[in-house]
N, C-alpha and C positions, 0 to 999 in steps of 0.2 A: 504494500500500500504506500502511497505517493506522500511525502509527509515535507512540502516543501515550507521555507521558511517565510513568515509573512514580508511582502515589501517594506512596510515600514519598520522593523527589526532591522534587513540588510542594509536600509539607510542610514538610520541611525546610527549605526556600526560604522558603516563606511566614515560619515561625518565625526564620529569620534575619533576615526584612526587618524583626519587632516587634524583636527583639535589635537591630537596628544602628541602627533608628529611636530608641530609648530610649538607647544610648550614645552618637550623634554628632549633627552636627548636620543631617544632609540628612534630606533631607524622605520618606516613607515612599511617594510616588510615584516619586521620584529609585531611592530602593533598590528597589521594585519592576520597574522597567523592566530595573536592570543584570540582574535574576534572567530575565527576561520573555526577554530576549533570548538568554541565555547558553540557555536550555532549546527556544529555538526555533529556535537553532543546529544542534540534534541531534535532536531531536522534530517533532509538528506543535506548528504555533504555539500559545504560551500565551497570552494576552493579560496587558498587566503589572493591569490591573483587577481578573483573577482572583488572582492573588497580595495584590494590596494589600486583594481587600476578603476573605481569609482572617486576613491580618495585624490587618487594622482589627480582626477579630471577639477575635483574641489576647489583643490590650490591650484591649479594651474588659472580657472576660470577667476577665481578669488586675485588672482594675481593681475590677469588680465583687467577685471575692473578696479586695478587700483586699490584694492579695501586694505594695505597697509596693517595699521592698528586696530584696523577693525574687525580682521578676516577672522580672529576666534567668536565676535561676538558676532557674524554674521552665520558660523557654523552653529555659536548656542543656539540663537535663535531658531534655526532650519532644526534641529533637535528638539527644540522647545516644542516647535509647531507637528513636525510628524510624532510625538509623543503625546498631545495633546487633543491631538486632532485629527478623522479622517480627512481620506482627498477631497470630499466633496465642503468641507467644512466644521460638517457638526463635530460634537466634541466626542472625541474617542473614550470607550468604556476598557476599561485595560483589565476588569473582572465583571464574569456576570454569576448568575444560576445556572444559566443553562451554556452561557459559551465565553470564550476568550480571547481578548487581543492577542493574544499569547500562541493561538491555536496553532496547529501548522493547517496550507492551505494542501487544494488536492493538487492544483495545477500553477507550475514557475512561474510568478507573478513579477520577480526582479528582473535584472538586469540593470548592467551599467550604464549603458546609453537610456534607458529609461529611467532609472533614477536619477542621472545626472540633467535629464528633461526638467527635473521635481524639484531638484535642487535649485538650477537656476529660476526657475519663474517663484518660488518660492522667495528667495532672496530676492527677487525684481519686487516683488509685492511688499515683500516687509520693507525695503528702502522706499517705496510708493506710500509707506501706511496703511496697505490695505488689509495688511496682516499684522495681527497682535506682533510682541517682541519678548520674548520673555525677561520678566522681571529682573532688577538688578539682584546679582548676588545666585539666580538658578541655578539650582544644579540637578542632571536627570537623577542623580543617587538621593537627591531628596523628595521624586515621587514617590504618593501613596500607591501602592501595589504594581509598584514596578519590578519587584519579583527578581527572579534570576538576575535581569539587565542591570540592575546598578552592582551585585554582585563581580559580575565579570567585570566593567569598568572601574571597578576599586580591587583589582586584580593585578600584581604589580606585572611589566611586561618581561618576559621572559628571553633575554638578549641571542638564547641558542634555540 
């Protein structure tokens, strides 16, 4: 049975490995494998290639518009927002009775060039206003039932 990992898991993943790659010093392969793995624990396998070349596409785009000092708080924010929120808008349920954000889906709803679709109009939106920004001071480890995910991101990276 098909147990792929939700899109907005893969993303957020990805957007944390540009986030951790620009404030520490491991390498953006290093932080993609810890994500790689942690989602191939509970999913089918992701490969860390596919993480890292969403990540690559992040900062390179980030770079391109110039976001300088800004490019981690434009990464929190795209974090903020696919944690917070489905694609259509409304507000994401991250635990129910009967189902969860969490779930796996039946059929590969990621991909790179799709997410990176997600990312940029995302970040066009929030420098427009037309998408919330997450609070000063967020952090995804201090969502209510964010479960596993903040887990593995307070997971130190493992250089080998």
């Amino acid at each position: 049975m098909s147990k792929f990992c939700p899109e907005w898991i893969f993303s957020t993943f990805a957007a944390q490995t540009s986030k951790e790659f620009l404030s520490s010093n491991n390498s953006i392969a290093a932080i993609s494998r810890k994500y790689s793995i942690a989602i191939s624990e509970r999913f089918n396998e992701v490969k860390f290639e596919e993480i890292m070349d969403l990540a690559e596409k992040i900062l390179q785009f980030l770079s391109e518009i110039n976001a300088g000092e800004e490019a981690v708080n434009y990464i929190n924010d795209f974090i903020h927002y696919r944690v917070k929120y489905e694609s259509g808008g409304s507000e994401r349920k991250l635990s129910g009775m009967f189902s969860s954000a969490f779930n796996p889906t039946k059929v590969k709803d990621y991909g790179s060039d799709k997410c990176f679709k997600i990312f940029k109009a995302t970040v066009f939106s929030i420098r427009n206003e037309a998408l919330p920004k997450a609070e000063p001071g967020w952090l995804i480890t201090d969502v209510e039932d964010i479960d596993w995910i903040g887990e593995i991101i307070n997971q130190e990276t493992d250089l080998f």
